[in-house]
N, C-alpha and C positions, 0 to 999 in steps of 0.2 A: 158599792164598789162600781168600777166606771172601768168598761175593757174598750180598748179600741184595735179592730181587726184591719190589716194590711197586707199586700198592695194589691191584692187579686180575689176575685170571686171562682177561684178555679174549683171545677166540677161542682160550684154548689156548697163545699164544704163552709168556709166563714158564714155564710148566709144562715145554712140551717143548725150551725154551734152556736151564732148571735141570738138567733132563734131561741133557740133552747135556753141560751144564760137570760134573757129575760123575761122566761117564763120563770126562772127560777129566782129572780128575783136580782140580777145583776143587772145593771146599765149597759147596755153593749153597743157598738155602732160598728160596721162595715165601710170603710171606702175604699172604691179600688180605681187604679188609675185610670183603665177605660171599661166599657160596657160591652159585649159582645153578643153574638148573634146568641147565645142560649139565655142572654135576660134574665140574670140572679137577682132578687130580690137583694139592695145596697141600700145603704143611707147616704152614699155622695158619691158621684161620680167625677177624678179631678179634671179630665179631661176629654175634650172631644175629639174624633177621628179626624185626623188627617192635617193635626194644628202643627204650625212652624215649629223647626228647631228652636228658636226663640221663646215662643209663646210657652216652650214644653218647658222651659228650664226658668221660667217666669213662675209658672205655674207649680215648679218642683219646688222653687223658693216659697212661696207661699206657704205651700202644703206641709213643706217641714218644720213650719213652726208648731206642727203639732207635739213634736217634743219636749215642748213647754207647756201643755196641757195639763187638767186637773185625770189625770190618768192613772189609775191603779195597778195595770197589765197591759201591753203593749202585747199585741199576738199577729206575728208574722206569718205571712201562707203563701206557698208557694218557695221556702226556704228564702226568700225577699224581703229586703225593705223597701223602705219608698225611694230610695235614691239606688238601688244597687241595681247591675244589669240585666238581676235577672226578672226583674221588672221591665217598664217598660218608658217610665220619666228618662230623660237623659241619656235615650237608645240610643240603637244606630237605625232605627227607622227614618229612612227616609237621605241614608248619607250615599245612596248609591255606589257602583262600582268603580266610579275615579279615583285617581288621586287624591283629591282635594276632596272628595268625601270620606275615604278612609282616612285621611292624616285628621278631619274633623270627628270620625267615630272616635278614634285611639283621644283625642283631645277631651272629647266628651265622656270615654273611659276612666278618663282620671280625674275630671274634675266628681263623676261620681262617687269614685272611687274615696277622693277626699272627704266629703258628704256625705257618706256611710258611716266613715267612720267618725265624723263628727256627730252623726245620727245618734248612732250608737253611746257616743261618749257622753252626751250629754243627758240620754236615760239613766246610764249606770251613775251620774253624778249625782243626780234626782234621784236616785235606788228606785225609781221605775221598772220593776222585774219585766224582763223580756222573756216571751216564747216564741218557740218556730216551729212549723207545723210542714214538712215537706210530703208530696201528693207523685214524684213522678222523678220527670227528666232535670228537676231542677237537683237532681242530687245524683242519679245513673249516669254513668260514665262510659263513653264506646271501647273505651282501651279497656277497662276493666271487665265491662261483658262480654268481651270478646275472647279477653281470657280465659274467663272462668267457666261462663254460659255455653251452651250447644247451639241453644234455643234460646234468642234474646234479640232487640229491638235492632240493635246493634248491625244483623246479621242483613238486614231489610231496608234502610233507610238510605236516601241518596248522600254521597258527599257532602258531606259541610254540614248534614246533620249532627253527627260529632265530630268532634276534632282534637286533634292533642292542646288546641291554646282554650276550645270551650270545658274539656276537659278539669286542667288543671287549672281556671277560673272557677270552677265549680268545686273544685278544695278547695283553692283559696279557702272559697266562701264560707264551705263546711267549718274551716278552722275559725274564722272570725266571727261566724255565727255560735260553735262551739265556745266559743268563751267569752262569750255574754248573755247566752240565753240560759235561763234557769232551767227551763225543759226543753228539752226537744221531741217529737212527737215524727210519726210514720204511719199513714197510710195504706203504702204495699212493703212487704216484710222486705224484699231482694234490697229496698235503700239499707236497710241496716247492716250492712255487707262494707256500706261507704260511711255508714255515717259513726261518731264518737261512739263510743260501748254504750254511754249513759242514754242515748237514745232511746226512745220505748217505742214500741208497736201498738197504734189505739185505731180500730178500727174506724170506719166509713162512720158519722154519725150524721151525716145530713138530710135522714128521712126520716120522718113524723110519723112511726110505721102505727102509732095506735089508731093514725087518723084516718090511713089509708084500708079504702075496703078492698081486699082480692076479691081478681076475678080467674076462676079457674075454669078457662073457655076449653079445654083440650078433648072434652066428649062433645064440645059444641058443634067442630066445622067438621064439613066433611072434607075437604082440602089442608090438611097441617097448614097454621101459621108462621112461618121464621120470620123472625124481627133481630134487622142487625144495625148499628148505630155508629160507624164510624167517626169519632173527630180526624183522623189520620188515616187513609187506605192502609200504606207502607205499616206502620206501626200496628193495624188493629190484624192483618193479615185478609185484608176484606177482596181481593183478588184470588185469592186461595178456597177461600168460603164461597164467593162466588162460580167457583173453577168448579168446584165439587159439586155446587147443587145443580149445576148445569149437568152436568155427566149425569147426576143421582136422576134427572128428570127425564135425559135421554135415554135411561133403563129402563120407564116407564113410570119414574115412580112421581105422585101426584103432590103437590103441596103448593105453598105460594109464599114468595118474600116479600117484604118490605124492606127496602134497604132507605134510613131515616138519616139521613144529611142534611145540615144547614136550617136548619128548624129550631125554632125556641126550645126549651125545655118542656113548658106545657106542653108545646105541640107533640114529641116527642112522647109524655108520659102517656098522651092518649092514642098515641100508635101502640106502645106496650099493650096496653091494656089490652085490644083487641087481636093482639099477638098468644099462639100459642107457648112459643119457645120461643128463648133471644139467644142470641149468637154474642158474646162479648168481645175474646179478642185472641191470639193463637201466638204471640212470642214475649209478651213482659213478663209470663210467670205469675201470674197474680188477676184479680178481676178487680173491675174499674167499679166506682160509683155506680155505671147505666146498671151494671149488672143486682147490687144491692137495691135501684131502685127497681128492673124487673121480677127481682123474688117478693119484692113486698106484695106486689102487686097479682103474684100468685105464678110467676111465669118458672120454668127451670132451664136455666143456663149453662150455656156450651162455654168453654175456658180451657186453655193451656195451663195446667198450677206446674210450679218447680217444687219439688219433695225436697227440695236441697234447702230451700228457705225457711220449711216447718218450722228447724229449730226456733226460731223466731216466734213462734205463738204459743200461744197455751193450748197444751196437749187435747185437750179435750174439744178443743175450736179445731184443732187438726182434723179429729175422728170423725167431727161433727159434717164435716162441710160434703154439699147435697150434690156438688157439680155435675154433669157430664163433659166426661176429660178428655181433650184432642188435642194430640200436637198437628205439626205444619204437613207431615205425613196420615197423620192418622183421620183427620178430619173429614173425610167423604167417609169413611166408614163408620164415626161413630154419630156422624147425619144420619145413615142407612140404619143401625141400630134404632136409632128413635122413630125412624118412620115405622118399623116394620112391628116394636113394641105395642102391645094393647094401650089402648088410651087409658085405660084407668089405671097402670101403670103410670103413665106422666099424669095423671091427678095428682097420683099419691107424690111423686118426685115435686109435683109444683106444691103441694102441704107441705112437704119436707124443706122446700127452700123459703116458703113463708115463716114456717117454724123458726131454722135456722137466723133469718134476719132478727125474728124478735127477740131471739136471745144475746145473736152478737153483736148487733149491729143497733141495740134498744139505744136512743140517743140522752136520754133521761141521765143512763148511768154514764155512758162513755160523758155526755157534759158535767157531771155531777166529777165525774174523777178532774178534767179539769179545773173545774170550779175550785178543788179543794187545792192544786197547786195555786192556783191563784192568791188564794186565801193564806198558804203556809209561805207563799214565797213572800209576801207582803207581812205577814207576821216574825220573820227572819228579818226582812230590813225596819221594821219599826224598832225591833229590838235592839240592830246595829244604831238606829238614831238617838238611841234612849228614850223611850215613849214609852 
């Protein structure tokens, strides 16, 4: 079997699912349009930073003749394909704020636009079963958390981070990705709010938790470790977290941060490591990849969760999870709880969120359950071919 993953290496996710499908014995390859400063291990990269509009749409022709490939499963990431916007072939990078760069973004809107859907037409012709794996904002909507959320991204992000025309491109896409992809998959549960009913909730599987050794430094230092890791200030609440520990240390109280920006991944994993506690993120509702990769690694993580999205998981994933919980208000207090805590206390919390990982987050099974879509949705179209 031969899967080919697109158009993004976001948080690591396609890398460490390709990962896993060929250990288990599938063909898998990753390409993602460009390369970014966290360094996912890919098998091709289409292009390089900073190439013409030209070159981008040269290069988007090429690349789409991958949907005439000897391809068994097509698996999309990032709710993306290779031509759609929310990608990044045939942007608006680089059309600036004129006239004549907008009337060229809106131009290059629809010729992707055409090109998706010919993307698309052309697998379901081939019965090339399609999945789509959505990770975040390519499916969160500002109108919608605004209504429904207290506490959401929504609340914190400058103008034009959402909008009502990104918005409602972002259904579009839900609908025309809904009815073509055999599965759809999630991430963090609050997308399941927007996306089709048939959508499932598959957690984080991009850490090889059997291979990584914890380290449970938290009786080690005499100064507490915080390790916090923003892709996004506004989004992760890292001005808030910052606001707090600054107070918490003008009361006297002792510790030290790391705040790990713009660094590779590697470099990143081995900041965790010598971290006692990581800070995640304080308004999606939900914890991000860093945070699955600091539990493996033995650390216990600060997180904003919404109770309101539980429904969404399996009960017992509910009950299980090891957090320490702060909203946008509570969060200098529940820093000051962990300081003032015995350390073997957060041992045992950091056992507890290693545990945790190996059970939900074990990548073997979460690829194994996709593997077997693979496998039934291709056994369904051999049947429609007569085979």
């Amino acid at each position: 079997m031969r899967v080919l993953h697109l158009p993004t290496a976001v948080g690591g996710g396609p890398s460490g699912l390709s990962r896993q499908l060929r250990l288990q014995g599938i063909e898998s390859q990753v390409w993602t349009i460009d390369q970014d400063y966290l360094n996912y291990p890919v098998d091709r990269v289409l292009t390089e930073p900073q190439e013409p509009v030209l070159r981008q749409m040269l290069t988007a022709l090429r690349a789409g003749t991958y949907v005439f490939g000897r391809w068994d499963a097509v698996h999309y990431n990032y709710g993306s394909t290779l031509f759609s916007n929310g990608g990044k072939l045939l942007s608006r990078r680089g059309s600036g704020g004129s006239a004549a760069g907008r009337l060229l973004a809106r131009a290059l809107g629809v010729v992707a636009g055409v090109l998706q859907r010919a993307e698309l037409a052309v697998l379901r012709a081939r019965r090339i079963p399609v999945f789509v794996h959505y990770q975040g904002d390519d499916a969160r909507q500002g109108d919608y958390s605004l209504q429904h959320f207290d506490i959401s991204i929504a609340t914190q992000v400058p103008p034009g981070y959402y909008t009502a025309e990104s918005d409602a491109w972002k259904r579009r896409q839900i609908t025309l990705m809904g009815r073509h992809a055999f599965a759809i998959y999630a991430v963090n549960p609050d997308l399941l709010n927007v996306l089709p009913a048939s959508a499932e909730f598959v957690p984080y599987g991009h850490v090889a938790v059997s291979e990584w050794e914890p380290r449970y430094t938290q009786e080690e230092h005499e100064r507490l470790v915080f390790a916090h890791a923003p892709s996004n200030r506004a989004v992760k609440g890292t001005d808030l977290i910052v606001r707090a520990l600054s107070e918490l240390a003008s009361e006297g109280y002792a510790f030290e941060l790391d705040l790990i920006e713009g660094v590779s991944n590697a470099e990143a994993l081995a900041r965790y490591r010598n971290a006692d506690v990581v800070i995640d993120q304080l308004y999606a509702g939900w914890y991000g990849g860093v945070a699955v990769e600091a539990m493996a690694l033995g650390k216990p993580v600060v997180v904003y969760l919404r109770e309101s999205d539980f429904r969404f998981l399996p009960a017992e994933m509910a009950d299980d999870l090891p957090f320490f919980r702060a909203t946008p208000t509570t969060v200098k207090d529940a820093l000051r709880e962990i300081l003032v805590q015995p350390r073997a206390q957060l041992v045992a919390r950091a056992r507890q969120s290693r545990a945790f990982v190996e059970r939900w987050h074990d990548p073997v099974a979460i690829t194994s359950k996709i593997a077997n879509d693979y496998r039934r949705a291709r056994a369904i179209h051999e049947r429609k071919n007569g085979k």
